[in-house]
PAVO-896727 format. One record per atom (N, C-alpha, C): y, x, z; residue in one letter. Coordinates in steps of 0.1 Angstrom, whole numbers, plus 2048, in hexadecimal, padded with zeros to 3 digits. Each point is the difference from the previous one (the first is absolute). Example, Ala and Ser with C-alpha at 12.3 -4.5 7.8 and 13.67 -1.06 7.14 Angstrom:
residues 2
7C788484Ea 80C7F7800a 80C809800a 80B7FC7F9s 80B809800s 80B7F8808s 
This chain:
residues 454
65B5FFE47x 8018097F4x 7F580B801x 7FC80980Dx 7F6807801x 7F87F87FDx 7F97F6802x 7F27F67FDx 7FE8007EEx 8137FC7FCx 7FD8007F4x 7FD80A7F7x 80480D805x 7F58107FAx 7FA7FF803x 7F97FC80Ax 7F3809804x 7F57F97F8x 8067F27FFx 7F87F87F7x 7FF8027F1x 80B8057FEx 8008087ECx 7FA80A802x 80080880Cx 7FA810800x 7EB7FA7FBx 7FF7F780Ax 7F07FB7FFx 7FD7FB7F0x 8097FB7F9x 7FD7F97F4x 80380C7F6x 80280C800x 8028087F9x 7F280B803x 7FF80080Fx 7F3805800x 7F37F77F7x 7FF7F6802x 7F17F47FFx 8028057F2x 80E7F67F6x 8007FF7F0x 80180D7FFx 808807802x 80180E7F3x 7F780A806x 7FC804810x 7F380A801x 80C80C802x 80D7FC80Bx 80C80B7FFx 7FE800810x 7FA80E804x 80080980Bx 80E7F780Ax 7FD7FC80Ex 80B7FB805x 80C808805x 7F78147FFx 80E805808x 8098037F2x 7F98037F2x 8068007FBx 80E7F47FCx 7F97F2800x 80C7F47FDx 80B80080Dx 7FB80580Cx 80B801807x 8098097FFx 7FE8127FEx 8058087FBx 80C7FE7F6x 7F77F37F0x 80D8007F7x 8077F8805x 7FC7F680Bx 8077F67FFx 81080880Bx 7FE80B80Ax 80C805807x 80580D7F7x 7F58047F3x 80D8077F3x 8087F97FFx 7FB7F17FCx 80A7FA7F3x 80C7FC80Cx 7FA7FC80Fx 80B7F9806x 80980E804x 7FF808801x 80B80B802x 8068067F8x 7F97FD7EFx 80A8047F7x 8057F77FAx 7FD7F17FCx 80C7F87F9x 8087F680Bx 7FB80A80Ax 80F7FA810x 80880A803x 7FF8087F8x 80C80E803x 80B7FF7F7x 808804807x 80E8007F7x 8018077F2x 7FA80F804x 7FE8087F6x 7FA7F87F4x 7F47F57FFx 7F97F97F6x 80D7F87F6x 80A7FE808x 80B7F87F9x 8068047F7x 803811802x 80B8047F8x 7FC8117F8x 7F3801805x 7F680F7F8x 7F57F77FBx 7F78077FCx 7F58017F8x 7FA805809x 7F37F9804x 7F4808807x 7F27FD7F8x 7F780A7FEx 7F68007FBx 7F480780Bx 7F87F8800x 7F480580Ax 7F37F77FBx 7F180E803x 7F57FC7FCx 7F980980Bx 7F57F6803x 7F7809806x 7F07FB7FFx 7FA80A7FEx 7EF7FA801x 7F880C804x 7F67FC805x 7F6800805x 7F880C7F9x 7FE812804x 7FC8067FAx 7F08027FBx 7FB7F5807x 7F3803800x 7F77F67F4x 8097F97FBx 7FE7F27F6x 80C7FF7F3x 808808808x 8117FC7F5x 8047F3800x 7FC7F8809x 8047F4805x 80E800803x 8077F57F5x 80B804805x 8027F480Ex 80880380Dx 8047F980Bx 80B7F7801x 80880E7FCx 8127F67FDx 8038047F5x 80B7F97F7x 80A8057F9x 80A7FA7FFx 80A8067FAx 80F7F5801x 8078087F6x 8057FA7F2x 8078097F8x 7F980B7FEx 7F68017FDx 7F780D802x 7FB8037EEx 8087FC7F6x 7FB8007F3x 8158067F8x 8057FC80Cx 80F8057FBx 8048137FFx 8058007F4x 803810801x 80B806805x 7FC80780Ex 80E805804x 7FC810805x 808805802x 80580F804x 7F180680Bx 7F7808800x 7F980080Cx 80580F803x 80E806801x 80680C805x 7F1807805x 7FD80580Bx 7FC80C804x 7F2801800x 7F97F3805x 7F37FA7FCx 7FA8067F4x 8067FD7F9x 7FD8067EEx 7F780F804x 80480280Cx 7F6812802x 7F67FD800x 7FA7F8809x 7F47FD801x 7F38007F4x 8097F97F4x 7F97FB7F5x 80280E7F5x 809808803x 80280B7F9x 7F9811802x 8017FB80Fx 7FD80D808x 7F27FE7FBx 7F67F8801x 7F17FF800x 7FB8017F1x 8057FB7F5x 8017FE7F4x 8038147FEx 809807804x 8028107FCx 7FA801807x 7F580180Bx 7F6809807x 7F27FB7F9x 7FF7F57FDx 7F77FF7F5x 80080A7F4x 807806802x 8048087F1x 7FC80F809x 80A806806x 807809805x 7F1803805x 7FB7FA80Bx 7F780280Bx 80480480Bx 7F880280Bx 80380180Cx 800811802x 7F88077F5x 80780F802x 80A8067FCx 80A7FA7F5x 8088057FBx 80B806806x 80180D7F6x 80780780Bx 8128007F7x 809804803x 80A7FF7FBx 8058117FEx 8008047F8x 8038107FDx 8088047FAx 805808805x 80C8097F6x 7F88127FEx 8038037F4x 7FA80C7F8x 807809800x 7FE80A7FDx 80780B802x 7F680B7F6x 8028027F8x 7FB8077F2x 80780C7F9x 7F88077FDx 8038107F5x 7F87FE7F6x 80B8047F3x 7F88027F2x 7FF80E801x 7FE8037F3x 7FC80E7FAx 8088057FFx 8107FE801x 80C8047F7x 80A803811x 7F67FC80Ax 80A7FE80Bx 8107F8807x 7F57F67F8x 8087F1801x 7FA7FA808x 80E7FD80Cx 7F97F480Ex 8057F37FFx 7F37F67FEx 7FF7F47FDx 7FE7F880Fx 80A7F6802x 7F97F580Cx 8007F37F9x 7F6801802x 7F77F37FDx 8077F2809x 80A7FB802x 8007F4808x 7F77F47FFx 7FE7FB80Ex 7F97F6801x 7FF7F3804x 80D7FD804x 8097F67FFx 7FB7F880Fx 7FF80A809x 7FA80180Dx 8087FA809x 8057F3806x 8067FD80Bx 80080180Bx 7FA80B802x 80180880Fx 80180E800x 8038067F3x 807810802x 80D801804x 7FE80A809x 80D805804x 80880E7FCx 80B800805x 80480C7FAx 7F980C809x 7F97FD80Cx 7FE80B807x 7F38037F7x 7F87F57FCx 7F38037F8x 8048097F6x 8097FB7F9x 8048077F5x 808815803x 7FE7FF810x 80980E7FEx 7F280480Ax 7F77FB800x 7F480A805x 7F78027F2x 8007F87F4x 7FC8027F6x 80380B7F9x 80D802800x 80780E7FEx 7FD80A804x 7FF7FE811x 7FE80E804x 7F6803800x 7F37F77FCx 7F38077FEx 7FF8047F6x 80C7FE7F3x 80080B7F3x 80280D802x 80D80280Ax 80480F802x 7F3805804x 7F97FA80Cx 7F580480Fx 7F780C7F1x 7FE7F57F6x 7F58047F5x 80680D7F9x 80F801803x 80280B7F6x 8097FB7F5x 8017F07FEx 8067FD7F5x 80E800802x 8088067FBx 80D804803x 80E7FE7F5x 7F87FF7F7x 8078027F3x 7FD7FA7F3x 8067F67F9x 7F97F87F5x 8088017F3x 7FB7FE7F7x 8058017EFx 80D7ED803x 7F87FA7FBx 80A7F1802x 7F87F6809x 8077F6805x 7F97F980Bx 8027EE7FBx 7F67F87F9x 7FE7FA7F9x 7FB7F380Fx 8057F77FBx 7FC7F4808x 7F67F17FCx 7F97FF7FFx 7F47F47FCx 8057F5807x 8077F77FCx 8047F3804x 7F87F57F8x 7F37FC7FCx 7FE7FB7F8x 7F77F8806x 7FB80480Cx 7FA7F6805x 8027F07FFx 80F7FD804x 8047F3803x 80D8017F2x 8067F27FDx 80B7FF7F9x 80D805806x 80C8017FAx 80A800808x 8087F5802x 7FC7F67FEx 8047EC807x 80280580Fx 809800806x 80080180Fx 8017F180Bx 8067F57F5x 7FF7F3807x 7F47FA7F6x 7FE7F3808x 7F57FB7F6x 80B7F87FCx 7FC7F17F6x 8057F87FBx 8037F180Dx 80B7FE7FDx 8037F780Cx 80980480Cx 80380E802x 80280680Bx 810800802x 8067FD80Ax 8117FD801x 80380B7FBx 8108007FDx 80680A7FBx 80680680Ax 8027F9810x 80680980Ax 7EE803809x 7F98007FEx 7F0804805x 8038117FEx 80A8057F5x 80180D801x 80580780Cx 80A7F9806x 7FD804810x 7FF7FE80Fx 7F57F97FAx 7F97F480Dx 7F580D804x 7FE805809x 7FD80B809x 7ED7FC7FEx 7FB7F1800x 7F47FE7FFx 7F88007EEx 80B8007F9x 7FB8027F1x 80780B7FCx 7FB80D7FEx 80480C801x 7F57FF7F0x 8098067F3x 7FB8027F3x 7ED809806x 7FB7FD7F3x 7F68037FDx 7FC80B7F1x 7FB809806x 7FC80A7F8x 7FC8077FEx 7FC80A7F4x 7F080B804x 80D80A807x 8087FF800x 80480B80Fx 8057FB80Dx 7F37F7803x 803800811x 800805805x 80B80280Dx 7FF80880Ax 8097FD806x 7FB80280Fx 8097FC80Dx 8027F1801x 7F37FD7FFx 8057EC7FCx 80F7FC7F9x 8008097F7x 80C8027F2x 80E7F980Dx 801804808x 80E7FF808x 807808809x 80B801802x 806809807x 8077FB80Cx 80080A80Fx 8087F780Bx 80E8037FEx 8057F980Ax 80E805801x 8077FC80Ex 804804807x 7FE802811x 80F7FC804x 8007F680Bx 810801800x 801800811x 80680A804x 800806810x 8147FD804x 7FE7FD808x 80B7FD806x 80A80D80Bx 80A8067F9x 80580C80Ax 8077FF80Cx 804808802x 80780480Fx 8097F27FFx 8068047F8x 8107F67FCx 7FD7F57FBx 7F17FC803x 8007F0802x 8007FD7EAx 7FF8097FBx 7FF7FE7F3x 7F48017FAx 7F77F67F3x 7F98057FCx 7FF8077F3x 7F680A800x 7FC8087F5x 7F37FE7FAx 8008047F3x 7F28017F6x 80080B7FBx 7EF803800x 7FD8097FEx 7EE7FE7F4x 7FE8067F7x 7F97FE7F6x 7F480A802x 7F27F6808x 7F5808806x 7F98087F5x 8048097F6x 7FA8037F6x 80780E7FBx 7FC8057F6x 80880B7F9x 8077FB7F1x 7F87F77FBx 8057F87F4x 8107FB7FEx 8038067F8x 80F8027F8x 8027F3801x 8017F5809x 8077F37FEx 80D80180Bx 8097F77FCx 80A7FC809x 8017F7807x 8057FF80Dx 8027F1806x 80C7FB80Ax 8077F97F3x 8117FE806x 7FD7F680Fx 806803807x 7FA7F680Fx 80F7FB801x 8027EF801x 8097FA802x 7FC7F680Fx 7F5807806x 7FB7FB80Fx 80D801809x 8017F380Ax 80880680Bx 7FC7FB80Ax 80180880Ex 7FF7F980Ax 8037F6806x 7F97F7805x 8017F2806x 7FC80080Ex 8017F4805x 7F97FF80Ex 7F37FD801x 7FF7FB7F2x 7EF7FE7FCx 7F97FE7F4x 7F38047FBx 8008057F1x 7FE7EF7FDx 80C7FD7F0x 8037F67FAx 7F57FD7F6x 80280A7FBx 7FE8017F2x 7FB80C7F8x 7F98027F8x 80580A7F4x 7F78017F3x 80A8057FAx 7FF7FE7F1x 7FD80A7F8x 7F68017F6x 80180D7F8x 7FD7FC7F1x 80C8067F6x 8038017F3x 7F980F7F9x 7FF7FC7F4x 7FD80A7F7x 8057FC7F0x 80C8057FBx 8027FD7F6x 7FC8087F1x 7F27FB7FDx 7FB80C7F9x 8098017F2x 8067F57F8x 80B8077F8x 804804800x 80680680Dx 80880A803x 7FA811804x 7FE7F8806x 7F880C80Ax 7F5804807x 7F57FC7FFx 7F37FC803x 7FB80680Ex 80980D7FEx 7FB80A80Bx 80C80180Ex 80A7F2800x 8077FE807x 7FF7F380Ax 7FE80280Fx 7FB7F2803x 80B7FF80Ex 8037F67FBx 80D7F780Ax 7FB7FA807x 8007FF811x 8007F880Bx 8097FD809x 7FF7EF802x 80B7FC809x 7FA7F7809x 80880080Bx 7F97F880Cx 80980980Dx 8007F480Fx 803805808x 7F180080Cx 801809803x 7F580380Ax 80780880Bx 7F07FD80Ax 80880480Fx 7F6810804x 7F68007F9x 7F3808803x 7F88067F7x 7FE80D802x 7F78057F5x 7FA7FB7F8x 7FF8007F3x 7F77FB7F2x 7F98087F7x 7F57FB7FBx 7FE8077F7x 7FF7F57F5x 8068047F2x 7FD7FA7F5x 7F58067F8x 7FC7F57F7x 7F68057F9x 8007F97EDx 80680D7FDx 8047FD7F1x 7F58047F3x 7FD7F87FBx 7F98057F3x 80980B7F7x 7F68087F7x 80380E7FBx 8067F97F6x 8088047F7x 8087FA7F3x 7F58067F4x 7FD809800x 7F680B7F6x 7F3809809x 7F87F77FEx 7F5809809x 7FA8107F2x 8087FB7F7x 7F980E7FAx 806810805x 8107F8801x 80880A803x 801804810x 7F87F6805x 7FC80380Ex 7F3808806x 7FA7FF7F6x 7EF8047FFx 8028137FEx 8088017F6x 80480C7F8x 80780880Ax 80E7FA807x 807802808x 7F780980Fx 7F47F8801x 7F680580Ex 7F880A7FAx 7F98027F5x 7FD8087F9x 8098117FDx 80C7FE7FEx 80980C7FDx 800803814x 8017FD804x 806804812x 7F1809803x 7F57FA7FCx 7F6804805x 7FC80D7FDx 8048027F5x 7FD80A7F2x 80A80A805x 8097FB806x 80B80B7FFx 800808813x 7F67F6806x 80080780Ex 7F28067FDx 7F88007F4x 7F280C803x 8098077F7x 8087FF7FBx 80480E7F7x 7F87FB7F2x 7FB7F97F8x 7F17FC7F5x 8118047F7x 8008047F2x 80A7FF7FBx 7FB7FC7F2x 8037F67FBx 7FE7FF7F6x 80B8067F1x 7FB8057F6x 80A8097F4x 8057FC7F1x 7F97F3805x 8047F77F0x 8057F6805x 7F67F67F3x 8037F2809x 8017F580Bx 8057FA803x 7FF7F680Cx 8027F67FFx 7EF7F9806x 8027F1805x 7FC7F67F1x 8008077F2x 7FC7F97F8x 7F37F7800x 8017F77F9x 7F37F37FFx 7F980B7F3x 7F27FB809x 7F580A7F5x 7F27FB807x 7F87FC7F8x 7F37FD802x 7F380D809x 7FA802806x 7F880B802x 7F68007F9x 80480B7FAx 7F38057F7x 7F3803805x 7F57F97F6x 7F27FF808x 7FD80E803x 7FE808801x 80280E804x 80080580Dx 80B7F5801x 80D80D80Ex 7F37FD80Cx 80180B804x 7FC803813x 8077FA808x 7FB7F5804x 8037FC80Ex 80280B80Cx 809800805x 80780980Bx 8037F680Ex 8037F9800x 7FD7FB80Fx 8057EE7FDx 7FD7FD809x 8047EB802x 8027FD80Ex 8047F77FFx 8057F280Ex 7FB7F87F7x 7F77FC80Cx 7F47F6803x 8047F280Ax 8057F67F9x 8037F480Fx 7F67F57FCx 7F97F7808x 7F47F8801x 8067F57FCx 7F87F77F6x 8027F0802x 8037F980Ax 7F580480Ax 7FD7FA80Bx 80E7FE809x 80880B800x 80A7FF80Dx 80D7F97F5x 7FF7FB7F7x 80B7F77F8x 7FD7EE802x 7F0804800x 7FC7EE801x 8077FB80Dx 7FD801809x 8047FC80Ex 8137FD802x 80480A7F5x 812800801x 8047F37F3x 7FD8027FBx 7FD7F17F5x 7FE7F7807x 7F57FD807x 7FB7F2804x 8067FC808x 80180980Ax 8087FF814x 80E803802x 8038057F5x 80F805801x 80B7FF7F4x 7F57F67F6x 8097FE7EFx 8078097FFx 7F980E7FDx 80B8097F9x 7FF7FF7EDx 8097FE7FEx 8067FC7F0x 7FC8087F5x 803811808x 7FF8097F6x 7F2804800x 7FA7FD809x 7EB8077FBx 7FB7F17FAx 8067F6808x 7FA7F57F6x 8048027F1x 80A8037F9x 8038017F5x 7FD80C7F9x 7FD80D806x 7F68097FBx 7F17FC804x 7F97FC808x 7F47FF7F6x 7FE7F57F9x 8067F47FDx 8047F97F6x 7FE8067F4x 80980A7FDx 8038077F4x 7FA8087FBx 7F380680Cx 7FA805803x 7F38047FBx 7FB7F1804x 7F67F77FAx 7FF7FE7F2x 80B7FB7FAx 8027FF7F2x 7FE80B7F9x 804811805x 7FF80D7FCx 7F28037FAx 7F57FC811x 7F6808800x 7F57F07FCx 8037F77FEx 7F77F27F8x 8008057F4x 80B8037F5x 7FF8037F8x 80680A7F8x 7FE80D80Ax 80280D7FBx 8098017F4x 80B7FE80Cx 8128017F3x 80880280Fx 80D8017FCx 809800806x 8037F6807x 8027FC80Bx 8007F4808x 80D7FB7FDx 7FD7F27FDx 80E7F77FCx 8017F380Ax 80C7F9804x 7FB7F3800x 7FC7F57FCx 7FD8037F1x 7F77FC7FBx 7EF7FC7FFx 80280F802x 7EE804804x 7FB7F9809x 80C80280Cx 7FD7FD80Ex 7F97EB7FFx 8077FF7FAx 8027F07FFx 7F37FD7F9x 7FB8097F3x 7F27FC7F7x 7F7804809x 7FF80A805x 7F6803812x 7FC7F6804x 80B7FD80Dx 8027F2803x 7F67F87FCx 8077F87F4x 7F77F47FDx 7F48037FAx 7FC80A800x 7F48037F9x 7F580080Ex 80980580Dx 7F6800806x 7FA7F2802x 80D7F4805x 7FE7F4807x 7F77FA7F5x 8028047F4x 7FB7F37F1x 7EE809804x 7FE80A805x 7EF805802x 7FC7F8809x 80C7FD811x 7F87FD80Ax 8037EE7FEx 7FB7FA7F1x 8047EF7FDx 80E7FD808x 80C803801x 80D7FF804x 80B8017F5x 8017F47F4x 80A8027F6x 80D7FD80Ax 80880B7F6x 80F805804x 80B7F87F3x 7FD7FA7F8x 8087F47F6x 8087F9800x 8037FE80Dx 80A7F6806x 80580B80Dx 80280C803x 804805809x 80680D7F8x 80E800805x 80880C7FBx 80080E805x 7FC80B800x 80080C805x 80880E7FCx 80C803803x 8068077FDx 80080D808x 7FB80880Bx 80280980Dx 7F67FF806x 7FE80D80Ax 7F7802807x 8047FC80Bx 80B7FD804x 8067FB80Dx 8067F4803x 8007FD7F4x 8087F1804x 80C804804x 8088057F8x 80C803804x 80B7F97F4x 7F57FF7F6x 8037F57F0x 8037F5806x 8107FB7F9x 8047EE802x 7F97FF7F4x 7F58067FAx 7FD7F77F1x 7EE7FF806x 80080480Ax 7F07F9807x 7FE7F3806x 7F37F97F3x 8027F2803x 7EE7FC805x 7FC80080Ex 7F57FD800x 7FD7ED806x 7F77FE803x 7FB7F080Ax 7FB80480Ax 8027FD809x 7F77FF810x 7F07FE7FAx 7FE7F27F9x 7F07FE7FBx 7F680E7FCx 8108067F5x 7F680E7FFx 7FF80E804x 8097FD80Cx 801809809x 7F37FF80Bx 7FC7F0804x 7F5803809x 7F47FE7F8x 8017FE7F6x 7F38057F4x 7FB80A801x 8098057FDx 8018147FFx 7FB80380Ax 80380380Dx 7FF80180Dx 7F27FD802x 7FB7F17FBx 7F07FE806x 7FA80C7F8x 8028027EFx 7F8808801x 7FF80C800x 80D8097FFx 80080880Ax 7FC80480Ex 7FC7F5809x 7F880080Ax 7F18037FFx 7FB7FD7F6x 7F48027FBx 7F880C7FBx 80A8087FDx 80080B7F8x 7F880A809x 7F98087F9x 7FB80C80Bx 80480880Ax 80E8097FAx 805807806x 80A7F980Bx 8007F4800x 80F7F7807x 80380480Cx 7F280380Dx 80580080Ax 80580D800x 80080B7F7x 80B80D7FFx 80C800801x 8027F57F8x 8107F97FBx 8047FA807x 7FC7F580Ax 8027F780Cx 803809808x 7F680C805x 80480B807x 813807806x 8067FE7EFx 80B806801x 80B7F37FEx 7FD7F6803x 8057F47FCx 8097FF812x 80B7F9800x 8077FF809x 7FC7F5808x 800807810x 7FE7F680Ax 8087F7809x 7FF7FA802x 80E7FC80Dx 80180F80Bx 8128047FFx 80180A808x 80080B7F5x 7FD8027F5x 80180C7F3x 80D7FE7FAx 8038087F8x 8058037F6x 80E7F2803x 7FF7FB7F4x 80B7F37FDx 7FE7F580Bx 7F07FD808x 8017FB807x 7FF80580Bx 80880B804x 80280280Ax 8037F580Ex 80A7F67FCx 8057F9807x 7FE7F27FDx 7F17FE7FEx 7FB7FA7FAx 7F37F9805x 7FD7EF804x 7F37FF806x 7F6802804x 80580980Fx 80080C80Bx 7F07FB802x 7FC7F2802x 7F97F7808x 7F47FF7F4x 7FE8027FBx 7F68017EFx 80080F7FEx 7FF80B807x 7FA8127FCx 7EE7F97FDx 8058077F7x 7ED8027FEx 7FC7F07F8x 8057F77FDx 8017F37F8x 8058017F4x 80D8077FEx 8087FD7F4x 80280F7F6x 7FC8007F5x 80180C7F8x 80D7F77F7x 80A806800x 80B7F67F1x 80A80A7FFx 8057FE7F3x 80C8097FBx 80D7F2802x 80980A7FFx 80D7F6801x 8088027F3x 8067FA7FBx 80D8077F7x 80F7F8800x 807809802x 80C7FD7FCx 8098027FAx 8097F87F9x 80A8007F3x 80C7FC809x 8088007F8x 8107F7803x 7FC7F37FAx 8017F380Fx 7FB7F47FEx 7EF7FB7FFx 7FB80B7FCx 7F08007FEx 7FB80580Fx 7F47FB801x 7F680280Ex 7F47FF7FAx 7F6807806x 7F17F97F9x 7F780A80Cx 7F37F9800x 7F8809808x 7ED7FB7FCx 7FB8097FDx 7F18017FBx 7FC80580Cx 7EE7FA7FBx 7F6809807x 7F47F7805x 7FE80380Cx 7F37FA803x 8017FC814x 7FC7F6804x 7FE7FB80Bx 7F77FC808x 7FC805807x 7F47FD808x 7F67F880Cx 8057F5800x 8037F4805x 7F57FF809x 8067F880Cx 7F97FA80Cx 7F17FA7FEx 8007FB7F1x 7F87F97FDx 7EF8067FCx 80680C803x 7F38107F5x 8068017F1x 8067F87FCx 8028007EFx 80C8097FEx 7FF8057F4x 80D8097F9x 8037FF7F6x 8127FD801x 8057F57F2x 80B80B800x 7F97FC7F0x 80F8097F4x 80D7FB804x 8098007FFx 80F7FB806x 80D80A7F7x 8067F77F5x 80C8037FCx 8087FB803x 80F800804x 80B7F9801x 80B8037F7x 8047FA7FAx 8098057FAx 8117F8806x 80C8047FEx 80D7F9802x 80D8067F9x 8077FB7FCx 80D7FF7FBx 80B7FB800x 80A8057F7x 8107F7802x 8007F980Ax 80280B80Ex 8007FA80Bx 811807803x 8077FC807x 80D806807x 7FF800811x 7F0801804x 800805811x 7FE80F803x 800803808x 80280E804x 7E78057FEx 80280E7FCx 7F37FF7FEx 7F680280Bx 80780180Ex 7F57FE80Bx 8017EF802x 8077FC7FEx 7FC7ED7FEx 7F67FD7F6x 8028087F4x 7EB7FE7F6x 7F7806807x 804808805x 7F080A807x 7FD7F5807x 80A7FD80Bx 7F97F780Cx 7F87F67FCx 8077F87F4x 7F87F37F4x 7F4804802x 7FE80E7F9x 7F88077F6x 7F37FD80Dx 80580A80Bx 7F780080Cx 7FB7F6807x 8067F37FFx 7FA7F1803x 7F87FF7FBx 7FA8037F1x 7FC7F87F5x 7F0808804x 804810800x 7F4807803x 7F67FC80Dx 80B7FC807x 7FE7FE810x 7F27F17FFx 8057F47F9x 7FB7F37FDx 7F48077FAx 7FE80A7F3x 7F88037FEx 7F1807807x 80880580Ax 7F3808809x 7F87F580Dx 80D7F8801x 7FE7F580Ex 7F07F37F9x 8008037F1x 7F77F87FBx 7F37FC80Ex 
C-alpha cells in the first residue's frame, strides 16, 4: 500500500507539476478528516493555500456556508483599521457653551472606565468648574442597537457579550462576589455602587456544581437571580441591563464627591454646539484594543470599532449597517467580492454569519500582502496567548490564528509557518457537532500540526 502512494504521489508530481510535500500534506488532511468520526455526523469545512501564489493546497467543503464565530475578527478588525487607522484615538468630551451648559461628548470608547470618568471630573473642579446651568449628553456617535442582528436572546446574560454602546464603560459589566462565612454559608455581594439587586439562591456544597444566572427583563431588568451550589469563592460576571443608566449612574457619584452641582437640567440628549470650549477629555489608543480583539476575542471593542468604522467612513452616526457597507467596500477595493458571503457583526457573535473557508483563505492571502500587515500580525495570537493559551505549545513563533466559538460551532483562521519555509492561509471551519469543545480544538490542532510538518 505504501509503494502504491508513493507511486501516485510521483505521478502527480511528473503530470500535474504538484510540489511532493505538498500532495503528501493533502493526502494526511484528507486521511485525518474523512477518517474521523466527527466527519460523519458535523460539517467540516477547510482550505488552505499557499500565501505567496494563493495556491490553493487543500480544501474540503471549502465553498459551503457555515458559521465562522470568532475568526470573523480577523476579517473585521483589519477592514475598521483600514478606516479608523492605527492612530485613532477613542475620546470622551467634556465641553462648555456660552449659557454654561456642560456637554459630554461620548465616544463610544471600550476601554473607559468609571475611574477615568471620575478623574475627568475632578479636573473640572481642579479648573475651578464647579457649577453648571444643565448638563447635556452627546450620544450620537454610535446608534442605540445594543445587539447586532443574529444575536441570541439569552446572549443578554452571557458575561462574554455584554450590550454595546456610545456609553461604554467598565467593559458594560458588573461583578458580583460570592465569599463563603464563618457558618460555612455563602454570601453575595454586588462589586459596584449601581442600584441593581441580586437574589442569591447559591448554596453550599462539597464542591462547586454549577451555577446559573437569570435576568428577567420584563420584569425587572435591574434584578438578577443566581443559582448554583459551590464550595469556594466566586466571582460572577453580569452584563449591565442599561448601560445609559449605568453611564449616568457613574457620572452623578462623581459629580457629587467633587461637590460640581449642577441647577437645571440633567443628563438630557443634546448635540454640542459648534461653539462650546472644550474643557477636558480621556484619551484611550486603538492600539491597546487591537491586541484584546485578536488574542483575547473581546466582543465588545470588536463590535465598537465595527460601528465605529461605519461612523467615521462615512461621517454619520455609526450603524450596523454602515459597519457592514465599510466592510465590503473595503474587500470589493482589495478585488475580494463579499456576494455570496453574509455579514452581520463585528464579532461573529451573529447565528446569521455565513462565510466559506475558500474566502476566508482568499482574504487572508491578500491581506498578507498588504502594507501595513506585519503591524496587524504583530497583535495576532500566538501559541501560548490569549485563546490559545493552551494551545500548540510546540509551534510559538509559527502560528498566528484566531479561534471562535459558538454553541456547536468551532472555527480557527490565520496563517502557518511551515517546516517547509512556506506560509499558508489556513481556515477551518466545524459544526453541528455534540463533542465536548476541547475534542474540536484537539481536531482543530492536528490539522494545524499536519500543516506545519509539510
Amino acid at each position: 500500500m505504501k509503494n502504491v502512494f508513493k507511486t501516485l504521489i510521483i505521478i502527480m508530481v511528473v503530470v500535474f507539476g504538484i510540489n511532493a510535500s505538498y500532495a503528501l500534506s493533502s493526502f494526511k488532511l484528507d486521511k485525518h478528516i474523512k477518517k474521523s468520526d466527527l466527519d460523519n455526523k458535523a460539517t467540516i469545512a477547510v482550505s488552505v493555500r499557499n500565501v505567496e501564489n494563493n495556491n490553493v493546497v487543500y480544501e474540503y467543503n471549502q465553498n459551503k456556508l457555515l458559521h465562522p464565530a470568532s475568526t470573523l475578527k480577523i476579517f473585521t478588525t483589519y477592514a475598521a483599521i483600514d478606516t479608523l487607522g492605527y492612530d485613532y484615538h477613542f475620546k470622551t468630551k467634556f465641553y462648555k457653551d456660552s449659557e454654561n451648559n456642560l456637554y459630554i461628548k461620548t465616544g463610544a470608547d471600550p476601554m473607559l472606565t468609571s475611574s477615568q470618568l471620575k478623574l475627568a471630573i475632578n479636573k473640572l473642579k481642579e479648573d475651578g468648574k464647579t457649577s453648571f446651568k444643565n448638563l447635556y449628553i452627546d450620544d450620537s456617535i454610535i446608534d442605540k442597537k445594543e445587539f447586532a442582528p443574529g444575536w441570541m436572546w439569552d446572549d443578554d446574560i452571557n458575561p462574554y457579550t455584554p450590550k454595546v454602546s456610545s456609553y461604554n464603560l467598565d467593559g458594560n459589566v458588573v461583578k458580583v462576589n460570592m465569599t463563603k462565612s464563618s457558618n460555612g454559608m455563602m454570601s453575595t455581594s454586588l462589586k459596584s455602587t449601581y442600584p441593581m439587586s441580586v437574589v442569591s439562591n447559591i448554596k453550599s456544597g462539597s464542591k462547586t456544581n454549577y451555577i446559573d444566572v437569570n435576568r428577567y427583563n420584563w420584569s425587572n431588568p435591574e434584578v438578577v437571580e443566581i443559582y448554583g451550589s459551590v464550595n469556594e469563592p466566586q466571582t460572577i460576571i453580569v452584563p449591565i441591563s442599561s448601560m445609559r443608566r449605568y453611564y449616568i449612574h457613574s457620572l452623578e457619584k462623581a459629580l457629587e464627591d467633587n461637590r460640581i452641582t449642577i441647577t437645571g437640567t440633567s443628563f438630557s440628549s443634546k448635540l454640542v454646539p459648534n461653539n462650546a470650549e472644550l474643557l477636558t477629555e480621556i484619551d484611550n489608543s486603538i492600539k491597546d484594543v487591537i491586541p484584546k480583539i485578536l488574542q483575547n476575542s473581546n466582543n465588545l471593542m470588536a463590535e465598537s470599532i465595527f460601528k465605529l468604522s461605519g461612523a467615521v467612513k462615512y461621517s454619520a452616526t455609526g450603524t450596523n449597517d454602515l459597519a457592514v457597507y465599510a466592510f465590503k467596500e473595503f474587500y470589493k477595493n482589495n478585488d475580494i467580492e463579499t456576494d455570496d458571503i453574509i455579514i452581520k457583526d463585528g464579532s461573529g457573535v451573529s447565528r446569521n454569519n455565513l462565510f466559506t473557508a475558500d474566502w476566508m483563505t482568499n482574504a487572508l492571502d491578500k491581506l498578507y500582502k498588504q502594507k501595513d500587515f506585519e503591524t496587524f500580525k504583530e497583535n495576532m495570537a500566538q501559541a501560548g496567548d490569549g485563546t490559545l493559551l493552551n494551545r500548540l505549545h510546540d509551534l510559538r513563533g509559527e502560528v498566528w490564528l484566531k479561534t471562535g466559538s459558538l454553541s456547536n460551532v468551532s472555527s480557527l483562521a490565520g496563517y502557518v509557518k511551515s517546516q517547509d519555509g512556506h506560509t499558508y492561509s489556513v481556515a477551518i471551519m466545524i459544526q453541528n457537532f455534540n463533542d465536548s469543545q476541547t475534542q474540536i480544538k484537539s481536531f482543530e490542532n492536528e490539522i494545524i500540526q499536519i500543516i506545519y510538518n509539510k
